[in-house]
OpenMM code with the backbone's topology and positions (N, CA, C; nanometers):
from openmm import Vec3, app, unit

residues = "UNK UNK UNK UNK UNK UNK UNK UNK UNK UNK UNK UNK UNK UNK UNK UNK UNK UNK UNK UNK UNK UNK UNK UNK UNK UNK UNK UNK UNK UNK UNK UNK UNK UNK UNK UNK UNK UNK UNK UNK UNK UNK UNK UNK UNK UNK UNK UNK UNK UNK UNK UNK UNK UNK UNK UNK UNK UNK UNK UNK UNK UNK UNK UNK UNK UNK UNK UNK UNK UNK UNK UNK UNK UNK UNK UNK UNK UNK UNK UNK UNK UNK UNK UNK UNK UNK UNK UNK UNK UNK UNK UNK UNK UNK UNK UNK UNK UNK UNK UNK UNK UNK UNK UNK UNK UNK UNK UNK UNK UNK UNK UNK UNK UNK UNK UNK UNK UNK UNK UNK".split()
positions = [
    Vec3(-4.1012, 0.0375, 5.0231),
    Vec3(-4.2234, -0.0274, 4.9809),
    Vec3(-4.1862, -0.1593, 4.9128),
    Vec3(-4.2447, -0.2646, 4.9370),
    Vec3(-4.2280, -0.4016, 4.8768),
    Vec3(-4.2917, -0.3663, 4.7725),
    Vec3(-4.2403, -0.5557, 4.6790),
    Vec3(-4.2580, -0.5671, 4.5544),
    Vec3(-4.4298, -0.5918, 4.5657),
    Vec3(-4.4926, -0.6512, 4.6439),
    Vec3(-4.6566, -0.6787, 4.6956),
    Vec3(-4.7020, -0.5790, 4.7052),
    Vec3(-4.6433, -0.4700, 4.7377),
    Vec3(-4.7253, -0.3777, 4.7996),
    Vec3(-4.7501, -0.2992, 4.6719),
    Vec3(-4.6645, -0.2541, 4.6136),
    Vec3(-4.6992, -0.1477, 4.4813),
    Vec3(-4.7399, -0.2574, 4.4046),
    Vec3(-4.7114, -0.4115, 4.3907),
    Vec3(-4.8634, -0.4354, 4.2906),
    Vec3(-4.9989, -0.3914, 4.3492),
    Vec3(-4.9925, -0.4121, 4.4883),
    Vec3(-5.1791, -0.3684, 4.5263),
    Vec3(-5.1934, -0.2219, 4.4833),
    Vec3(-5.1291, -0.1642, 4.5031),
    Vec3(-5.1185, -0.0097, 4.4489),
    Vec3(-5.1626, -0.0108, 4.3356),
    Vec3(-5.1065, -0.0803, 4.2379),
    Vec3(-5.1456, -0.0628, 4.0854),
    Vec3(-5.2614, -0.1416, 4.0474),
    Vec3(-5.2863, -0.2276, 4.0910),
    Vec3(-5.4300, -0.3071, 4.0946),
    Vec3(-5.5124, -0.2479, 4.1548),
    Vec3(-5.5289, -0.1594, 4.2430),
    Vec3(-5.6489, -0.1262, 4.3148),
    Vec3(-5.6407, 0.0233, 4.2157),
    Vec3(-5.5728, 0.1116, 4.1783),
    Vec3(-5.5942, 0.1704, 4.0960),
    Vec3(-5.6685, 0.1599, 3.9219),
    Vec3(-5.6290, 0.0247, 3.9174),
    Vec3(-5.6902, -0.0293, 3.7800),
    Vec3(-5.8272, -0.0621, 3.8183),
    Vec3(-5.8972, -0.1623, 3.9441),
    Vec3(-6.0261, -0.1319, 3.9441),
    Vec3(-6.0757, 0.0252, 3.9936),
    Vec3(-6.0046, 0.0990, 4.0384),
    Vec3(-6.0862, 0.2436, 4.0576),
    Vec3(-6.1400, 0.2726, 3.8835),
    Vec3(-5.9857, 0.2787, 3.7749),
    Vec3(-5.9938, 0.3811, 3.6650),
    Vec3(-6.1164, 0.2681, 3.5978),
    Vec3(-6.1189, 0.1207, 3.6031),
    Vec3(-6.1977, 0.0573, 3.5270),
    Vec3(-6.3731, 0.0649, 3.6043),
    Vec3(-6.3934, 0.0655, 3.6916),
    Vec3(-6.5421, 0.1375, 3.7752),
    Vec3(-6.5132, 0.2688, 3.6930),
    Vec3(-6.4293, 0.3668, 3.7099),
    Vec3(-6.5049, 0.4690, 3.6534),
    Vec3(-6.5188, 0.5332, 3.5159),
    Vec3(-6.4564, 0.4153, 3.4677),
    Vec3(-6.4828, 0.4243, 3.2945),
    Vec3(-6.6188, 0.3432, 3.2739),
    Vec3(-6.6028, 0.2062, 3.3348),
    Vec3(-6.7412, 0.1626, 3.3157),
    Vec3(-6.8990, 0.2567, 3.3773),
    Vec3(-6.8653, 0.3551, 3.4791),
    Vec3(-6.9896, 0.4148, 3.5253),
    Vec3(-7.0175, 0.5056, 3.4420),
    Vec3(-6.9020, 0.5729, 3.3847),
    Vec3(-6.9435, 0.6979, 3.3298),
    Vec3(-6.9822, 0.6620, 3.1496),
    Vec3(-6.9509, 0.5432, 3.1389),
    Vec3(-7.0157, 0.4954, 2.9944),
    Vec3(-7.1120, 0.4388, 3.0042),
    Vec3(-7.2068, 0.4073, 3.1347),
    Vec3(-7.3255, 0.3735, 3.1259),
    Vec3(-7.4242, 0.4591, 3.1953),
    Vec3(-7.3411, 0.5936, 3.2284),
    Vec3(-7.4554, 0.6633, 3.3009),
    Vec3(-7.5731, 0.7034, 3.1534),
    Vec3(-7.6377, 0.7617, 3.1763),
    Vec3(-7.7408, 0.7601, 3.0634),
    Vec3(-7.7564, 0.9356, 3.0059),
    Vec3(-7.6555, 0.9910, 3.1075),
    Vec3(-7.6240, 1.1646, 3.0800),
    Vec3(-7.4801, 1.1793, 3.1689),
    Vec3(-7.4080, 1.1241, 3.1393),
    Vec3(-7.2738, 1.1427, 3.1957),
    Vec3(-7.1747, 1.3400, 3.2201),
    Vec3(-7.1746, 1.3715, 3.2666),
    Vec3(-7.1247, 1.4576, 3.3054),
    Vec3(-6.9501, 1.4955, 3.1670),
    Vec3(-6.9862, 1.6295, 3.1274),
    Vec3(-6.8437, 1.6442, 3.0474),
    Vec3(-6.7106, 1.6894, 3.1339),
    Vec3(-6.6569, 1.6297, 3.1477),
    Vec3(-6.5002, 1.6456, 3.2007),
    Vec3(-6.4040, 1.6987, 3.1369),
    Vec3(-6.4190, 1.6924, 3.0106),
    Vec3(-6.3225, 1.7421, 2.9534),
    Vec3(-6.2962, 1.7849, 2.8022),
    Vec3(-6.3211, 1.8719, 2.7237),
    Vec3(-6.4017, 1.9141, 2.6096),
    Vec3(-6.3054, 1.8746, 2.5148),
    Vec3(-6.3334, 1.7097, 2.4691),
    Vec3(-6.1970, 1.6168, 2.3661),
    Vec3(-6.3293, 1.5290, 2.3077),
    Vec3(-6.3064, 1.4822, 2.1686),
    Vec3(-6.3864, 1.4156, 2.1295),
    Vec3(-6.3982, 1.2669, 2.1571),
    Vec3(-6.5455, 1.2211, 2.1907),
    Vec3(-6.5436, 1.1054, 2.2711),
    Vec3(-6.4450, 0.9988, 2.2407),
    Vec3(-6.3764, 0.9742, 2.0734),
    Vec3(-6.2589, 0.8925, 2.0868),
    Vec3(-6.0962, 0.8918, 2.1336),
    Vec3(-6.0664, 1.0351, 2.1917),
    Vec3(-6.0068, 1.0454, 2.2404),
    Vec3(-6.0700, 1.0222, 2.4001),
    Vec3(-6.1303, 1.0202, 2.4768),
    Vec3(-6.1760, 1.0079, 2.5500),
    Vec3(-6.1631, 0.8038, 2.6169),
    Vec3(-6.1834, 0.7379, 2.4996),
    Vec3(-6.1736, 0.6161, 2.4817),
    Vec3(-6.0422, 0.5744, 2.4994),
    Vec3(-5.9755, 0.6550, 2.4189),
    Vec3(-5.8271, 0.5964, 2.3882),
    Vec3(-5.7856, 0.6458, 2.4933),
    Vec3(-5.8071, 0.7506, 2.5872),
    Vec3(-5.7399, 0.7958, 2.7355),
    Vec3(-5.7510, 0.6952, 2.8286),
    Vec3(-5.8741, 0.6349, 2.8012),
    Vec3(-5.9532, 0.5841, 2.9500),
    Vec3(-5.8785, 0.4354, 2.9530),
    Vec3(-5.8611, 0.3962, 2.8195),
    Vec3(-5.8575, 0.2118, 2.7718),
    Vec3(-5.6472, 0.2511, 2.7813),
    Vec3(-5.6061, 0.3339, 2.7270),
    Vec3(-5.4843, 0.3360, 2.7795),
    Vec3(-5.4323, 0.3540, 2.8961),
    Vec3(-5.4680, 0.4261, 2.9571),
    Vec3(-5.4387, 0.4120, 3.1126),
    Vec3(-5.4788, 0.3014, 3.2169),
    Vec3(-5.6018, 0.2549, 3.1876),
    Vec3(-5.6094, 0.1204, 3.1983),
    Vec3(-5.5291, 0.0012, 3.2002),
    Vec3(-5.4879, -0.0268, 3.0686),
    Vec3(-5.3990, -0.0762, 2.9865),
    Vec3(-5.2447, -0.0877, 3.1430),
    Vec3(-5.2205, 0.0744, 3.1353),
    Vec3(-5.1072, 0.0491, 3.1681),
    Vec3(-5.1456, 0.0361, 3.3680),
    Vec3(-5.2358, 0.0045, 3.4040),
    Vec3(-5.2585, -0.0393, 3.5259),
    Vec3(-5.2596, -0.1935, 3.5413),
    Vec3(-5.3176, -0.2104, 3.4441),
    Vec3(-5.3214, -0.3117, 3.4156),
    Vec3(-5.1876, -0.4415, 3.3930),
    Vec3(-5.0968, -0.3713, 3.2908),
    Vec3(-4.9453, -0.3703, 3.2205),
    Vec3(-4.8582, -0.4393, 3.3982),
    Vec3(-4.8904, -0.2985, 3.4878),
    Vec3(-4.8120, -0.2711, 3.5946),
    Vec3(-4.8769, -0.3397, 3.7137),
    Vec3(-5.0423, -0.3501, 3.7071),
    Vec3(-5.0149, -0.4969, 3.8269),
    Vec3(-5.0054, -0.6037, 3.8440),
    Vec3(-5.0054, -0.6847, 3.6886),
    Vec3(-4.9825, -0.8236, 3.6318),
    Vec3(-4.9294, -0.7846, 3.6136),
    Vec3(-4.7773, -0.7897, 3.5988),
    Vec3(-4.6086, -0.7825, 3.5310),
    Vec3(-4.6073, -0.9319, 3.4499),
    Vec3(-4.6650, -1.0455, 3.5258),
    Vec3(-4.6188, -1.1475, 3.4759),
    Vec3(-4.7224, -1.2313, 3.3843),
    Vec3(-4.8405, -1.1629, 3.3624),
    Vec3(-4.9586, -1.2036, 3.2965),
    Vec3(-4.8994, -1.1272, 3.1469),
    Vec3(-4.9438, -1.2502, 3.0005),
    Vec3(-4.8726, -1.2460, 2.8875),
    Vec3(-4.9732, -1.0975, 2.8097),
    Vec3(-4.8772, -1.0216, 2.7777),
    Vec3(-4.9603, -0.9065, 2.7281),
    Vec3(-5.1026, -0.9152, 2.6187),
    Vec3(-5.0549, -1.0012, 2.5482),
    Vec3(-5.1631, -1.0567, 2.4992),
    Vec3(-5.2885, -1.0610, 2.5407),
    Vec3(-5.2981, -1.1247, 2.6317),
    Vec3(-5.4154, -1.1811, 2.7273),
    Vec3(-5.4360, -1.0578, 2.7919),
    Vec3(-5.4178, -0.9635, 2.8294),
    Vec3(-5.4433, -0.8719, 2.9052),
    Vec3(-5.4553, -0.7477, 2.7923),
    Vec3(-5.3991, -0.7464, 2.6781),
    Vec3(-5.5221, -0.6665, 2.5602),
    Vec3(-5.6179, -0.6837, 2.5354),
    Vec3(-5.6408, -0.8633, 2.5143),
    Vec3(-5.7524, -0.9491, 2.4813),
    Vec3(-5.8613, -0.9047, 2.6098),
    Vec3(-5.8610, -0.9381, 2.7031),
    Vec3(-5.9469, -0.9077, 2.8249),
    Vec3(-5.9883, -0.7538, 2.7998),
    Vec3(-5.8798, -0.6633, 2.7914),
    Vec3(-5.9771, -0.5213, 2.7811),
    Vec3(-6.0242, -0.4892, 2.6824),
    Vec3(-6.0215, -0.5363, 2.5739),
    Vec3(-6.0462, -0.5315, 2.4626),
    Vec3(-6.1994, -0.5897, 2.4166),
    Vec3(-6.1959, -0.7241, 2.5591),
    Vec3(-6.3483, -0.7494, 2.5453),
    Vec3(-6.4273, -0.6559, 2.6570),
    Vec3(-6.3830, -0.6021, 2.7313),
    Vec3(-6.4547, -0.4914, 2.8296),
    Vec3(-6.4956, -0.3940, 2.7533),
    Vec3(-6.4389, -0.3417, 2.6434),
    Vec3(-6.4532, -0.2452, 2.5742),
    Vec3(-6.5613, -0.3120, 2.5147),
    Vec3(-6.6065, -0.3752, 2.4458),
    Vec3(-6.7169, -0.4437, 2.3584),
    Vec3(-6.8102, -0.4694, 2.4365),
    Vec3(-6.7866, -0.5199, 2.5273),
    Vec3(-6.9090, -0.5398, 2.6609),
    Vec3(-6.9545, -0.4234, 2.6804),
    Vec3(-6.9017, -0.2626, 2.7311),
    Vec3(-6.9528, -0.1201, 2.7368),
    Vec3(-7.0435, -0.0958, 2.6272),
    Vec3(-6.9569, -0.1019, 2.5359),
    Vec3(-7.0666, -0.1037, 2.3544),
    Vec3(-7.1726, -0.1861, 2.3609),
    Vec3(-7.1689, -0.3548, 2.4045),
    Vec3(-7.3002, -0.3853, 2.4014),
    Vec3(-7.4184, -0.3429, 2.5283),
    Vec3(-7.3405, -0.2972, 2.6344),
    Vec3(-7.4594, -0.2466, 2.7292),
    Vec3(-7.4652, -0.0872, 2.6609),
    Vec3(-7.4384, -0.0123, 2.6302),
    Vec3(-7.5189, 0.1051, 2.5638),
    Vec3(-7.6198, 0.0899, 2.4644),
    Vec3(-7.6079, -0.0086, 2.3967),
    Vec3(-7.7134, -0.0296, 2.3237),
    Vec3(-7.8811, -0.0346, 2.3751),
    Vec3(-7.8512, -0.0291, 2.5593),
    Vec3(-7.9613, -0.0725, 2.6410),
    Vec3(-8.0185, 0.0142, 2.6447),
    Vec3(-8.1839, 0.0164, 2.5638),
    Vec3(-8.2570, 0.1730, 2.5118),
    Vec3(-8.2815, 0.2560, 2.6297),
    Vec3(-8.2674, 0.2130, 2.7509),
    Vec3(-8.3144, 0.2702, 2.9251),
    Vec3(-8.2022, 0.3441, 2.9167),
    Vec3(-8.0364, 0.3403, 2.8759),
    Vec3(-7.9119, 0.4200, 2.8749),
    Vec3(-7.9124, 0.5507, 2.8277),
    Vec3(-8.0088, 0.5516, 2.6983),
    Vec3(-8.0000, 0.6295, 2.6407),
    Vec3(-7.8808, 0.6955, 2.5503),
    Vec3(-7.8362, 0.5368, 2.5391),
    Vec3(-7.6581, 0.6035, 2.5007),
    Vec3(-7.6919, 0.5079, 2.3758),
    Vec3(-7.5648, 0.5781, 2.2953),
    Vec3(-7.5292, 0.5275, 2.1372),
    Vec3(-7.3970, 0.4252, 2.1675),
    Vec3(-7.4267, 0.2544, 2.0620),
    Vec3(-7.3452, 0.1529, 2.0663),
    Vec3(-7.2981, 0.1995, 1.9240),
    Vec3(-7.1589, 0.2331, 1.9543),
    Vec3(-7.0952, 0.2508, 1.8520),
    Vec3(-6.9470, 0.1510, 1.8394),
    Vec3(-6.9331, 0.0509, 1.7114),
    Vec3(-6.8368, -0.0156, 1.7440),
    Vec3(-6.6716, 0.0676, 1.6827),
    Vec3(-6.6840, 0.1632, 1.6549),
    Vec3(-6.5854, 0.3024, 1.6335),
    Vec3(-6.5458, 0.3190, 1.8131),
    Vec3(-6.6309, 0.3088, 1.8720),
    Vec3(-6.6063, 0.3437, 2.0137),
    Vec3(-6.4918, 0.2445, 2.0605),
    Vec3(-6.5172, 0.1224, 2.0164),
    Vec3(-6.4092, -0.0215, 2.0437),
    Vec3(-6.3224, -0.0698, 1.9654),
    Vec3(-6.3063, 0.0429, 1.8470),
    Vec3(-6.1973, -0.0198, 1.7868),
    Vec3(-6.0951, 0.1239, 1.8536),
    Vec3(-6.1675, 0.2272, 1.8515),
    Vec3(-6.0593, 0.3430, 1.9616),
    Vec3(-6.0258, 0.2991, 2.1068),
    Vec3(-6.0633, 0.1681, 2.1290),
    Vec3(-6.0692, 0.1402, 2.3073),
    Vec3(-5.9223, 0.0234, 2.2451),
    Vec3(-5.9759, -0.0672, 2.1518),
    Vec3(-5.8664, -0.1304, 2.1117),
    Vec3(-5.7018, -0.1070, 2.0265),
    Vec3(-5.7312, 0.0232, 2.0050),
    Vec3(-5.5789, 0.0895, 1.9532),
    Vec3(-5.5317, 0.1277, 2.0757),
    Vec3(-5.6158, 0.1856, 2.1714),
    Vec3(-5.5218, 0.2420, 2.2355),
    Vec3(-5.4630, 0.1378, 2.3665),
    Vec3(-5.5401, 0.0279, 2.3537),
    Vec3(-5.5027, -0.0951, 2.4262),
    Vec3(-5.3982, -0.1445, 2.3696),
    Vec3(-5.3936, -0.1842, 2.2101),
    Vec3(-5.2917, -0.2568, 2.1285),
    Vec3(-5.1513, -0.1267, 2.1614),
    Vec3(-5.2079, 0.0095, 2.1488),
    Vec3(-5.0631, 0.1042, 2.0858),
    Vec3(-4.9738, 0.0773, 2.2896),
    Vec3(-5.0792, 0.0777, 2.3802),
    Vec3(-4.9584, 0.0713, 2.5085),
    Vec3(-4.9187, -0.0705, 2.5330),
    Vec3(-4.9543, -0.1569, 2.4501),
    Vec3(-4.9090, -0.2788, 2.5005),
    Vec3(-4.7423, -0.3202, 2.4105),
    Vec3(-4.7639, -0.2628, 2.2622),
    Vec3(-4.6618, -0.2608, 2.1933),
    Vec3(-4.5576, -0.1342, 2.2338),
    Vec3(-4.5953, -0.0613, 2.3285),
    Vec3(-4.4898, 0.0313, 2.3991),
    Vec3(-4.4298, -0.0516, 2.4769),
    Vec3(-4.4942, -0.1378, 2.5880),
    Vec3(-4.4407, -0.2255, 2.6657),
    Vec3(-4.3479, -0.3188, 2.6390),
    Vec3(-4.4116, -0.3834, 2.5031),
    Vec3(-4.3478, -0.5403, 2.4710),
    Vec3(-4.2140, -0.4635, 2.4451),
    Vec3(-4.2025, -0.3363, 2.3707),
    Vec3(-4.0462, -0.2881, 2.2966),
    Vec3(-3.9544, -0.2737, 2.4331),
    Vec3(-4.0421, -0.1841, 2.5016),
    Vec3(-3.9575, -0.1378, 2.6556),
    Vec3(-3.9004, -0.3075, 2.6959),
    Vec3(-3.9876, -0.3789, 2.7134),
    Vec3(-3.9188, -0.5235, 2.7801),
    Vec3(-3.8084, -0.5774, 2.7161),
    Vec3(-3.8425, -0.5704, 2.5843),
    Vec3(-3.7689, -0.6700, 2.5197),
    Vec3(-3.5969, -0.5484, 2.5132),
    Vec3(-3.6237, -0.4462, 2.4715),
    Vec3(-3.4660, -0.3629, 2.5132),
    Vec3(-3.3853, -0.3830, 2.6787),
    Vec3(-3.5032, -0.3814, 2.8035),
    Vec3(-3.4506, -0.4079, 2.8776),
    Vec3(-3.3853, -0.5338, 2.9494),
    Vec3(-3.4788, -0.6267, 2.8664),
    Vec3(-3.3959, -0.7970, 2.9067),
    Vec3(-3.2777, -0.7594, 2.8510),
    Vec3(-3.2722, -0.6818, 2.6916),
    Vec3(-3.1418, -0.7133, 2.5833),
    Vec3(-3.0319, -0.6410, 2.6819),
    Vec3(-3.0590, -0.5455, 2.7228),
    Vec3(-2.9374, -0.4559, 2.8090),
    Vec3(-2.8456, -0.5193, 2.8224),
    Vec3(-2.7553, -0.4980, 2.8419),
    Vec3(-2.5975, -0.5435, 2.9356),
    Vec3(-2.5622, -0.4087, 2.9955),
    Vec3(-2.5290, -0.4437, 3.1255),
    Vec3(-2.5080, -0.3485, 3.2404),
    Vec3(-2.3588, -0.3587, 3.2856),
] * unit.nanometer
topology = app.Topology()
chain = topology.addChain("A")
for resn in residues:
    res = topology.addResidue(resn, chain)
    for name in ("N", "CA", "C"):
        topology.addAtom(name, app.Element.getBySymbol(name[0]), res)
């Protein structure tokens, strides 16, 4: 498998997990999947993300790619607020979307920075 090819792999997986974090936070009675409290739920969805994200930009500055989900996460929060949703805007919801964005990105930056340091 080429180096092109498993980025499309990991990018087309990041818009699947990001459609279905965004559907299921705006359905207006979302279905329970899995009996964890909704901020763990956050921190699952925005970390795995994260690391789809991490893995199909390799070369996009981590920064910028916390920053970006970090405003997706706030964007979800401000469309729940939409009284037709029937859902609760909670900004607890986005600061758990943003740890768990910040905690895999500072997994990354350490992993990189040991593996440039290596000598082989």
């Amino acid at each position: 498998m080429t180096y092109q090819e498993r980025l499309t792999i990991w990018r087309l997986l990041l818009a699947v997990a990001l459609s279905f974090a965004i559907t299921m936070a705006l359905l207006p009675h979302p279905p329970t999947l899995v009996n964890v409290s909704d901020k763990w739920q956050h921190m699952a969805a925005f970390a795995t993300i994260t690391m789809f994200a991490v893995l199909g930009y390799p070369h996009t500055p981590l920064l910028r790619i916390a920053e970006r989900l970090s405003f997706v996460g706030a964007l979800i929060e401000v469309a729940q607020s939409i009284p037709a949703l029937h859902r609760d805007c909670d900004i607890f919801d986005w600061v758990a979307d943003t740890a768990a964005i910040l905690a895999v990105i500072i997994v990354v930056a350490i992993i990189r920075h040991v593996w440039n340091d290596a000598t082989f």
